[in-house]
C-alpha positions in Angstrom: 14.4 -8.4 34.1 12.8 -9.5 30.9 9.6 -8.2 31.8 10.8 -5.3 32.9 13.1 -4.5 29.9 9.9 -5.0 27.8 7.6 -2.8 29.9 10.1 0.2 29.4 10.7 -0.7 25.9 6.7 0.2 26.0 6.9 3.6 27.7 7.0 6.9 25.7 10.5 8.7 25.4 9.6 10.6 28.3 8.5 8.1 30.7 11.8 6.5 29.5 13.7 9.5 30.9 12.1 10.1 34.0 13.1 6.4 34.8 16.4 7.0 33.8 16.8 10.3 36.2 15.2 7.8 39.1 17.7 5.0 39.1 20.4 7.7 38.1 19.7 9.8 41.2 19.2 6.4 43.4 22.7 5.4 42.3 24.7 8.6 43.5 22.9 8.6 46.5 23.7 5.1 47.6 27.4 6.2 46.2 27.4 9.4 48.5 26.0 7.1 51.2 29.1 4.9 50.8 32.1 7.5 50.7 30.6 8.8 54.1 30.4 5.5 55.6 33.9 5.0 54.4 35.7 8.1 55.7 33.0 8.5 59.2 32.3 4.7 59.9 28.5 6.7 59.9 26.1 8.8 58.7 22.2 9.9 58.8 19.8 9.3 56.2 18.7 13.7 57.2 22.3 14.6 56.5 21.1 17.3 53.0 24.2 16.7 51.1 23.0 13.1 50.6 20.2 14.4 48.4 22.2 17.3 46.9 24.6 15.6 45.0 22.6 13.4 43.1 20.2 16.3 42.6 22.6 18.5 41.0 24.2 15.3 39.1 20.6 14.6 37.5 20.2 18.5 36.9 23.3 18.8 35.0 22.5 15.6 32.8 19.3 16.8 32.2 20.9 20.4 31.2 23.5 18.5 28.6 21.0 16.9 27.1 21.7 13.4 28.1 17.9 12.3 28.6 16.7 13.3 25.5 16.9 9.8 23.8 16.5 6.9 26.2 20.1 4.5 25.2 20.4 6.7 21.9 23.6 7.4 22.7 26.4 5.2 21.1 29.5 7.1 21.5 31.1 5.8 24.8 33.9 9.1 24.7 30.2 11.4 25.0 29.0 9.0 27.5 31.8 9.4 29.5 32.3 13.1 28.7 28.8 14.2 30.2 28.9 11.9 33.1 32.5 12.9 34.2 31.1 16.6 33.8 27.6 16.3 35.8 29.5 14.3 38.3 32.4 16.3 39.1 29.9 19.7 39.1 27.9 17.8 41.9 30.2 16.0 43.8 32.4 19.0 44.2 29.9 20.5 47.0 31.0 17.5 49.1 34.7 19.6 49.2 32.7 22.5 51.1 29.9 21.0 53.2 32.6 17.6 54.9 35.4 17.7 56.3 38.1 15.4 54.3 36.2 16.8 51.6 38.4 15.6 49.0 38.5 11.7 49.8 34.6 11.8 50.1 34.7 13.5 46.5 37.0 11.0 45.0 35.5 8.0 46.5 31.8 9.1 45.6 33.0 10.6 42.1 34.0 7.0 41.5 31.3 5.4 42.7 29.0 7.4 40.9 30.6 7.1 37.2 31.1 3.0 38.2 28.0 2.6 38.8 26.2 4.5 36.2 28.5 2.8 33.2 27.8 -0.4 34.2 24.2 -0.5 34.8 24.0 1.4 31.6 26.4 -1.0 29.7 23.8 -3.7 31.0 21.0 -2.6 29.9 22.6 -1.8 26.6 24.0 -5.1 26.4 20.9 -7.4 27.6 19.0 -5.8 24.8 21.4 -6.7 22.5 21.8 -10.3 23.8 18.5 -11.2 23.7 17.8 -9.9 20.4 15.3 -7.2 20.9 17.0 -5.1 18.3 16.5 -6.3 14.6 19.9 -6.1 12.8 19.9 -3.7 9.4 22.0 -3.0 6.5 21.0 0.1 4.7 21.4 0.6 1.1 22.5 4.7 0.7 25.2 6.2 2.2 23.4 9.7 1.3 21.8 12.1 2.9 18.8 9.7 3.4 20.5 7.2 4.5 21.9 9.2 7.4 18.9 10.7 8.6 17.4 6.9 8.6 21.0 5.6 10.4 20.2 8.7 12.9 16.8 7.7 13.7 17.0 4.0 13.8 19.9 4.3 16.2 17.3 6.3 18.3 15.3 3.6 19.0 15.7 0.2 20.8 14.6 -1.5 17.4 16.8 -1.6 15.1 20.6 -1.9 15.1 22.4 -0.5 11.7 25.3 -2.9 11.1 26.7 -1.2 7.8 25.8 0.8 4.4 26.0 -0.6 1.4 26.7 2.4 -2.1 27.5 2.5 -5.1 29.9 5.4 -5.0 33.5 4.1 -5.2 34.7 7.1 -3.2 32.6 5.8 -0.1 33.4 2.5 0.2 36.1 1.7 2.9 35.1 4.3 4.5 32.7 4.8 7.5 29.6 7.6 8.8 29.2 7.2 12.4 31.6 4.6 12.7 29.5 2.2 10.3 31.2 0.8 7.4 30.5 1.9 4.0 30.4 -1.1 1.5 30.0 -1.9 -2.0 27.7 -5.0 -3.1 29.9 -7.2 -3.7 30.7 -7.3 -0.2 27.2 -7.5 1.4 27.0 -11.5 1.2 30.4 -11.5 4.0 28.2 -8.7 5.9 25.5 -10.1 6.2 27.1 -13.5 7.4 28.8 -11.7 9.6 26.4 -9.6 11.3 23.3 -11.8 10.4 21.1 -9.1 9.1 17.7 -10.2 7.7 16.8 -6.7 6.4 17.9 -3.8 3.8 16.3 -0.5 4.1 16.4 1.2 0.6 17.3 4.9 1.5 17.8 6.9 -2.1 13.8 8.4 -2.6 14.6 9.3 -5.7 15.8 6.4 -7.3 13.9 4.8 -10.5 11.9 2.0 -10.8 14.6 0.2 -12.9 17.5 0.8 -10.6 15.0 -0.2 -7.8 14.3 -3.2 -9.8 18.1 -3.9 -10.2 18.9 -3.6 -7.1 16.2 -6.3 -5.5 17.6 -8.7 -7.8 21.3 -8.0 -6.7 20.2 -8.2 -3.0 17.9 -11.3 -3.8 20.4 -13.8 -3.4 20.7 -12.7 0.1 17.4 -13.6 1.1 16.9 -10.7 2.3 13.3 -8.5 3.1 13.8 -5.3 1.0 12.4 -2.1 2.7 12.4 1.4 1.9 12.0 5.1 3.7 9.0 6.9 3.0 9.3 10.1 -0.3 11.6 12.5 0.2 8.7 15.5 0.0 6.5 13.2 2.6 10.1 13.3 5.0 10.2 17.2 4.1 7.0 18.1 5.1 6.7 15.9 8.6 4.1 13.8 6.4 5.8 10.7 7.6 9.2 10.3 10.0 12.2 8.8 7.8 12.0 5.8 10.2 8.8 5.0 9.0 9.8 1.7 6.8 7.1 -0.2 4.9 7.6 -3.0 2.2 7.6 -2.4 -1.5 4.7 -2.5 -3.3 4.1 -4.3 -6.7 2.7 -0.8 -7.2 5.9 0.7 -6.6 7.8 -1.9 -9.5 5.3 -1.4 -12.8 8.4 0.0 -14.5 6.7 3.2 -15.5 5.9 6.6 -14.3 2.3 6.9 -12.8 0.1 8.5 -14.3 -0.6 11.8 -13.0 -4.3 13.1 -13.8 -4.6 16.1 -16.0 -6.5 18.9 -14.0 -8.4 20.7 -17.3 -10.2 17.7 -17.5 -10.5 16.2 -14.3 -12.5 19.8 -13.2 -14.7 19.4 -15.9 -15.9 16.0 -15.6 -18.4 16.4 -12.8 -20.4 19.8 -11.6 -21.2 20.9 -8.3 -24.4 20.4 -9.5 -24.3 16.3 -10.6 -26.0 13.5 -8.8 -24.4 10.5 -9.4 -25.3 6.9 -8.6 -22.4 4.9 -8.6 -23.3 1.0 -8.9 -20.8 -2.0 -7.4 -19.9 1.3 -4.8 -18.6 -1.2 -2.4 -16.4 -3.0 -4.5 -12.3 -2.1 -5.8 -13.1 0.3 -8.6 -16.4 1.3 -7.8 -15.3 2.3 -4.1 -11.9 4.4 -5.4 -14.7 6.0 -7.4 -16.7 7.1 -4.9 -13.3 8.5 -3.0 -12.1 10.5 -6.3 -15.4 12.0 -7.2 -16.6 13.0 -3.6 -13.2 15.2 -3.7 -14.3 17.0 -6.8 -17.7 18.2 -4.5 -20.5 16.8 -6.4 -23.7 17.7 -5.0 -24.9 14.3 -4.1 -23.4 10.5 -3.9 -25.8 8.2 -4.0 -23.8 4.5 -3.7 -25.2 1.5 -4.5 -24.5 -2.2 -3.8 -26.0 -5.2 -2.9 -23.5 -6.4 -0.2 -23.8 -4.4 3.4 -20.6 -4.8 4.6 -18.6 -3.6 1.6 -21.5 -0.1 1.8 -20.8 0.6 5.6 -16.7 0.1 4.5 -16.8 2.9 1.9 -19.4 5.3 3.7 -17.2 4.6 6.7 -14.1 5.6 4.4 -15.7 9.2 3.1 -17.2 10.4 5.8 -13.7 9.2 7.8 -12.0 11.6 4.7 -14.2 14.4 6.1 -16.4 14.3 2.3 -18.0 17.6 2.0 -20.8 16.1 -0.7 -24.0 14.4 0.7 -24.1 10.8 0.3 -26.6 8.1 0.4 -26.1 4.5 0.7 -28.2 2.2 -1.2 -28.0 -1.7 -0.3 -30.0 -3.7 -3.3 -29.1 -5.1 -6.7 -29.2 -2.7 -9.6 -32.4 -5.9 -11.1 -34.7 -4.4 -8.8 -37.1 -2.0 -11.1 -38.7 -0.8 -8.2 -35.6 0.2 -6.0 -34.2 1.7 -9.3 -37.5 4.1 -9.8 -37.9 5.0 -6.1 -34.3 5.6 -6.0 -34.5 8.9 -8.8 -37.8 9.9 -7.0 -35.8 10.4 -4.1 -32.6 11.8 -5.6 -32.9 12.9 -9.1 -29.7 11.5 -10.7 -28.2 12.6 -13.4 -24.9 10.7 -14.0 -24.3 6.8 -13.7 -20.7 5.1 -13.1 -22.2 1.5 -13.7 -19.5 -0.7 -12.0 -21.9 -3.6 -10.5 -20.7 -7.2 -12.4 -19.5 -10.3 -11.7 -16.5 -10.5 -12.7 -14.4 -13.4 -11.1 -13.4 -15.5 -13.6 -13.3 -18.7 -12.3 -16.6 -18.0 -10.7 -18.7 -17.1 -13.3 -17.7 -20.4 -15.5 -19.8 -21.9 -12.6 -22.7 -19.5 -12.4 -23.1 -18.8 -15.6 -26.8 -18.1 -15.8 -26.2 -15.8 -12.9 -23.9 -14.2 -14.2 -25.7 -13.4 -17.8 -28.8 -11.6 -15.2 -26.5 -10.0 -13.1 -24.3 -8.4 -15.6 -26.4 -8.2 -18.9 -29.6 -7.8 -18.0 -28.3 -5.4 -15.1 -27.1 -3.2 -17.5 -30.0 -2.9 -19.7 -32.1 -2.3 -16.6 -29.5 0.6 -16.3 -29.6 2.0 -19.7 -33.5 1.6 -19.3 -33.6 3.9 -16.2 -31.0 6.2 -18.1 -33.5 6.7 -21.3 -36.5 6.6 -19.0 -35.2 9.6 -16.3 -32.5 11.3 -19.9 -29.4 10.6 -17.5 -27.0 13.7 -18.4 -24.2 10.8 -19.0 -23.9 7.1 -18.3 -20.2 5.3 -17.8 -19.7 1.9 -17.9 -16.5 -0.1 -16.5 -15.9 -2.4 -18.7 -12.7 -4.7 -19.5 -9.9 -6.2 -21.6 -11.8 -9.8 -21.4 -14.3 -8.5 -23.4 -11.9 -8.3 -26.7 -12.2 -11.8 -28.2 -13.4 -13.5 -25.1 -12.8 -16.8 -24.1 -14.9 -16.8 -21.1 -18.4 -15.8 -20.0 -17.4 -13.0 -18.0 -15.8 -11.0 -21.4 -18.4 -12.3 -22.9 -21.2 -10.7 -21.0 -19.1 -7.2 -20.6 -18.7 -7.2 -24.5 -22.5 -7.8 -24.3 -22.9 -4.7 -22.3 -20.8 -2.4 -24.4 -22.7 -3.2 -27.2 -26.2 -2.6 -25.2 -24.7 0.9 -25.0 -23.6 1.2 -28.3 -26.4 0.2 -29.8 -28.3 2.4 -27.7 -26.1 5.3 -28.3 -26.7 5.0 -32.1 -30.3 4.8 -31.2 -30.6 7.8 -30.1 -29.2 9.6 -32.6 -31.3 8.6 -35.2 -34.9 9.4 -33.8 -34.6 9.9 -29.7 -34.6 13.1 -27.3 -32.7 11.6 -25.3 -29.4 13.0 -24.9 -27.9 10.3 -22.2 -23.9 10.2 -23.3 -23.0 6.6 -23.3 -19.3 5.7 -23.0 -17.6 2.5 -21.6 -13.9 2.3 -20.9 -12.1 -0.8 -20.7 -9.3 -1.8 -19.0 -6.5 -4.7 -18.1 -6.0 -6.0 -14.3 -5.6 -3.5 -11.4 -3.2 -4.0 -8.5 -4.9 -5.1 -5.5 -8.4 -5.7 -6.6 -10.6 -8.6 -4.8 -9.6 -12.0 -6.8 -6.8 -10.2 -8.2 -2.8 -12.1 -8.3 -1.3 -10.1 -5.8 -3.1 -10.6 -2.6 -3.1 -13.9 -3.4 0.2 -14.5 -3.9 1.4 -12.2 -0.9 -0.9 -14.7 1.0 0.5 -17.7 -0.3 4.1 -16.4 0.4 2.9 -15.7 4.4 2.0 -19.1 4.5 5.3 -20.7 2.6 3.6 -21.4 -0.5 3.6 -23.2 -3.0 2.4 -19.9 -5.2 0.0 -21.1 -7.6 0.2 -20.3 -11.5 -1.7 -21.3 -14.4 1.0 -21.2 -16.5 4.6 -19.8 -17.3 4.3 -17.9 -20.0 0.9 -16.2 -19.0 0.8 -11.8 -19.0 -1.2 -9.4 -18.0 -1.8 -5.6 -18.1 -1.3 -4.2 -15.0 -2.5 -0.5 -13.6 -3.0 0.8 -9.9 -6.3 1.4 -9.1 -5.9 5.3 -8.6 -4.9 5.3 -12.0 -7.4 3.7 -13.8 -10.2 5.3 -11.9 -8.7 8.8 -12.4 -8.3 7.9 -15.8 -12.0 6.9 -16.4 -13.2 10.0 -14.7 -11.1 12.1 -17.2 -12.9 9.9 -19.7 -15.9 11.2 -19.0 -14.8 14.6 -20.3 -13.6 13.2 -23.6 -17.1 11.5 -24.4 -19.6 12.3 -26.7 -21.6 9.2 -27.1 -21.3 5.3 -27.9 -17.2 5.7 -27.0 -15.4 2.8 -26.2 -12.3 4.4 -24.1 -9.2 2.4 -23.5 -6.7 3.0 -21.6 -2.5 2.6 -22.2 -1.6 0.9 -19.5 2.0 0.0 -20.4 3.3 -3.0 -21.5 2.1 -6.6 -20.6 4.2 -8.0 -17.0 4.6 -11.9 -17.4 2.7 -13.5 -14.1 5.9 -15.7 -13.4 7.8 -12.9 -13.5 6.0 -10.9 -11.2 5.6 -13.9 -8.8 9.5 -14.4 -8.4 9.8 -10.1 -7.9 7.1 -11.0 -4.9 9.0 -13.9 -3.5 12.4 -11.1 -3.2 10.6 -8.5 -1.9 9.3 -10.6 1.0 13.4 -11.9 1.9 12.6 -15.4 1.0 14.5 -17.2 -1.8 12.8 -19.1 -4.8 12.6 -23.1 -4.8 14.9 -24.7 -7.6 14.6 -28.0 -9.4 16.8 -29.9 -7.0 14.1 -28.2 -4.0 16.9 -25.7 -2.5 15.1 -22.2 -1.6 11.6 -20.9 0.8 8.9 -20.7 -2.0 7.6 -22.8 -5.0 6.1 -21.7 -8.1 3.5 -24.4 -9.0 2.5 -24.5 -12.4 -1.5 -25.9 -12.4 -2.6 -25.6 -16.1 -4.5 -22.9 -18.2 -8.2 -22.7 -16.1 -11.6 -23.0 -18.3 -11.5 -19.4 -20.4 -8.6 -18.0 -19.3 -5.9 -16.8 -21.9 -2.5 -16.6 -21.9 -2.4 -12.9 -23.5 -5.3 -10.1 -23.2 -5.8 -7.4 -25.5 -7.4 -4.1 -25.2 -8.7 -3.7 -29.0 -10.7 -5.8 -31.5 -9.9 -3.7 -34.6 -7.2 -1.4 -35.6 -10.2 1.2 -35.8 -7.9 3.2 -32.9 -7.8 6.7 -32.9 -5.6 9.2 -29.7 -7.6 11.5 -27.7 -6.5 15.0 -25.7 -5.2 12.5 -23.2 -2.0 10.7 -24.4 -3.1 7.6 -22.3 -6.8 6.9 -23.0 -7.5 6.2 -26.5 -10.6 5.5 -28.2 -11.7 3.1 -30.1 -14.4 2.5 -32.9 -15.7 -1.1 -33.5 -18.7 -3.0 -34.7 -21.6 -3.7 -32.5 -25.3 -5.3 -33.2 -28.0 -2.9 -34.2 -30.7 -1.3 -31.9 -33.1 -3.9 -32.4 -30.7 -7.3 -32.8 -29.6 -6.2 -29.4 -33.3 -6.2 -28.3 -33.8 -9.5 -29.4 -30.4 -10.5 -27.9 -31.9 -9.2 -24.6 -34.9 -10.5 -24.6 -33.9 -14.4 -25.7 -31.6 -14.6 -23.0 -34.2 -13.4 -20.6 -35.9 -16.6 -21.6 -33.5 -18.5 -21.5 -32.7 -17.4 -17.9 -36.3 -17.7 -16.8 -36.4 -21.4 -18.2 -33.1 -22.1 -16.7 -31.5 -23.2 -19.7 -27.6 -22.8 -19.9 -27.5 -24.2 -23.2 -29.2 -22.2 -24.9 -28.0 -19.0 -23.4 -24.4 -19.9 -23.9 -25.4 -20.4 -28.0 -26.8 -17.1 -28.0 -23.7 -15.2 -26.7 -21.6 -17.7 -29.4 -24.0 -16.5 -32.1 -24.0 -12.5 -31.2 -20.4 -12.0 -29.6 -17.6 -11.7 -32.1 -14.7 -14.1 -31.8 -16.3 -15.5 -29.1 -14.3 -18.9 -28.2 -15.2 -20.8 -25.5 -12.7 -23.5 -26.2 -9.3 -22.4 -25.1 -6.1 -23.3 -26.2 -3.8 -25.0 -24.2 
């Protein structure tokens, strides 16, 4: 029975119903079949009003509307209402085609309404008892919160056990015989009923009530779901039904930032080629989705790991891209690759976001790290001056303000290569290459970033890992900032250092605990009571406890309220030159030492030695 239960459960809705009209139609025959034997001691399988009856009773079920929804209804009085109709309609022929009519009619009307509420009541009640349905609470007794009630009770997945509101004038009451309560009554509830789940049904609700109310619920231990956006509901985008988990995204505590369309339509031409470096990777690949929808001519990608290339061309050409696009696997050191690549394509615009930039990782490859990043770039800016690139962006980041690690310290090293550049040119250069760099905080979901790794350590029960307690970040979705730094490009007029306002500063610890409620599991006190620890593990080799975005107060606002721009010191022309070119030997003689004085005697505020 199990197997078969689970097979149907499989079906489509109507492959469900035509099941349901089988062993509906089976049933009145065998209870037509019975009356006769009853009343004549006999009958014959040829006899016609054997096949009649529970033809008609089927047809007028099917006319009622009673096999639209497979179990979906829960109302036993409608139940009973449209069987007691389809079954008196088609057992009243038995009156006009037998004789003793009327006992056959009342024994197989019987029968019929017997047998069909108890198999039904079965089937119902085997589901129920062997816990195929997942048990919810929803949170919204609204408009939203019905449609979700009405659609989850349509389905053999979820059973709605009550709604929880705010509104005073709901509670105590009921909407479609589930009980409306407040949240001070959920804990009894949910002992009660045992659900492990709260569907959040009010779209429109803030991120600080949303917020509020995960920390009311958290106590529960209880996963915390919500219905898609009311316009996606609106305009069939997505079924109300459709529940997914709450993003960190979705708790920043802020509006997102919407793009600006005056400057987004001027930032790239139909007639722009653009190479975008570290394509494969999280900034460099939303870059390639964003700019491919403004219908550049050409996208040439770039990127030294395959897999990550075929994942984003894979992505556009899945998004139906209209631009062409070319997919380049090499490393942006190779001289050669970089001049046959302009032969081929004639680029004029570079979104340089090739670096290594785990942090951890490059305290161990340092010397790699210095090529790939530094000398990378100036390779870059190079092919920039060499082919007069109509405008070079680089990605930078806020790890390059008063760095305590390599990795800020070789993206502060690149800004300045474009800076000093920049100012190159416009003392004694025809170049006209517009060099700008924006720099940023962490985004949401990045590779190496918190988030998947703590969502990973939760799957797994934990312990979830932190440097230390009091540690923050900046935090920005990855849409964001690469819309942002595409506007950017529209704001630049040469050696701009753009950064972006990315809110205020979310304390790790605190952002750990939000994870640990939004996946229903509880947080592990001193005395070890609770699902998940937080383990603290100690500052790691040039990591701080607070990033900043700016090394002066040199600030100024641009036409965009969230990207402002910034004017700081940077190493002439030809210091940089001579920055470049000792670090090239120091790379070629594989000498650490000596690279790592360099950067401490040309990067400001460099500090390798952290505090604790």
């Amino acid at each position: 029975m199990v197997i078969f239960i689970k097979k149907v459960q499989a079906l489509s809705r109507k492959s469900k119903s035509f099941i349901l009209m089988l062993i509906d139609f089976f049933l009145v025959t065998l209870a037509v079949a019975i009356s006769k034997l009853i009343t004549t001691d006999s009958f014959e399988l040829g006899e016609f009003y054997l096949f009649i009856v529970p033809a008609l009773f089927v047809f007028f079920l099917f006319l009622s509307g009673f096999y639209k929804y497979i179990f979906s209804e829960t109302d036993i009085s409608l139940i009973l209402n449209k069987l007691l109709i389809a079954s008196f309609l088609s057992n009243t022929t038995l009156i006009f085609i037998l004789n003793n009519g009327m006992i056959n009619f009342v024994i197989s009307f019987s029968l019929s309404i017997l047998f069909i509420i108890f198999y039904r009541s079965y089937f119902k009640n085997y589901l129920i008892n062997n816990k195929y349905e997942k048990t919810i609470g929803i949170y919204g007794a609204g408009a939203a919160g019905n449609m979700l009630y009405s659609a989850l009770t349509k389905s053999l997945e979820y059973k709605v056990c009550f709604f929880i509101d705010d509104d005073k004038s709901l509670i105590g009451r009921s909407s479609g015989g589930i009980p409306i309560i407040s949240i001070q009554d959920a804990e009894s509830y949910v002992l009660k009923t045992g659900v492990k789940e709260i569907a959040l049904a009010i779209p429109s609700i803030s991120d600080n009530k949303k917020i509020g109310i995960i920390n009311s619920l958290s106590i529960l231990g209880l996963k915390i779901t919500k219905v898609p956006p009311l316009e996606d509901i609106i305009l069939g985008k997505k079924s109300v039904d459709s529940l997914s988990e709450f993003t960190i995204n979705d708790l920043l505590g802020r509006d997102l930032i919407n793009p600006k369309k005056n400057l987004l339509n001027k930032s790239v031409s139909s007639d722009d080629t653009i190479l975008i470096t570290g394509a494969g990777g999280s900034i460099g690949s939303e870059l390639c989705v964003q700019i491919s929808k403004l219908n550049p001519k050409k996208l040439v990608l770039l990127d030294i790991s395959e897999h990550s290339l075929y994942e984003i061309e894979r992505k556009l050409l899945t998004n139906a891209c209209k631009c062409e696009i070319e997919v380049i696997c090499g490393s942006i050191l190779d001289d050669n690759l970089l001049q046959s690549i302009h032969e081929k394509h004639r680029i004029n615009f570079i979104f340089h976001a090739a670096a290594y930039k785990h942090v951890p990782m490059v305290e161990k490859n340092i010397l790699q790290a210095i090529q790939n990043n530094v000398l990378g770039t100036q390779k870059l800016v190079e092919y920039a001056q060499r082919f007069n690139i109509k405008k070079f962006v680089l990605i930078s980041t806020d790890k390059a303000v008063r760095p305590t690690n390599i990795m800020g310290a070789t993206k502060r090293l690149c800004e300045i290569i474009l800076q000093s550049q920049n100012s190159q040119n416009k003392k004694n250069s025809k170049n006209k290459t517009i060099y700008s760099m924006v720099r940023f905080g962490n985004v949401l979901g990045s590779s190496g970033s918190v988030v998947p790794l703590f969502r990973e350590q939760i799957k797994t029960g934990g312990p979830i890992t932190l440097t230390h307690k009091e540690i923050s970040r900046y935090f920005m979705s990855i849409p964001e900032a690469v819309g942002l730094v595409i506007q950017s490009t529209t704001l630049a007029s040469g050696g701009d250092v753009f950064v972006l306002d990315m809110g205020e500063p979310i304390k790790i610890h605190d952002l750990a605990k939000l994870m640990i409620k939004l996946s229903g599991k509880t947080l592990k006190d001193a005395n070890n009571d609770g699902d998940i620890e937080i383990k603290i593990t100690g500052l790691r080799k040039g990591e701080k406890l607070y990033e900043e975005l700016l090394i002066g107060d040199n600030v100024s606002n641009t036409s965009h309220e969230k990207i402002m721009c910034a004017r700081e010191t940077f190493l002439d022309y030809e210091k940089t030159r001579d920055v470049i070119n000792e670090l090239r030997v120091a790379i070629n003689d594989n000498n650490e030492k000596d690279a790592l004085k360099i950067l401490y005697e040309n990067i400001e505020d460099f500090n390798h030695n952290i505090p604790t």
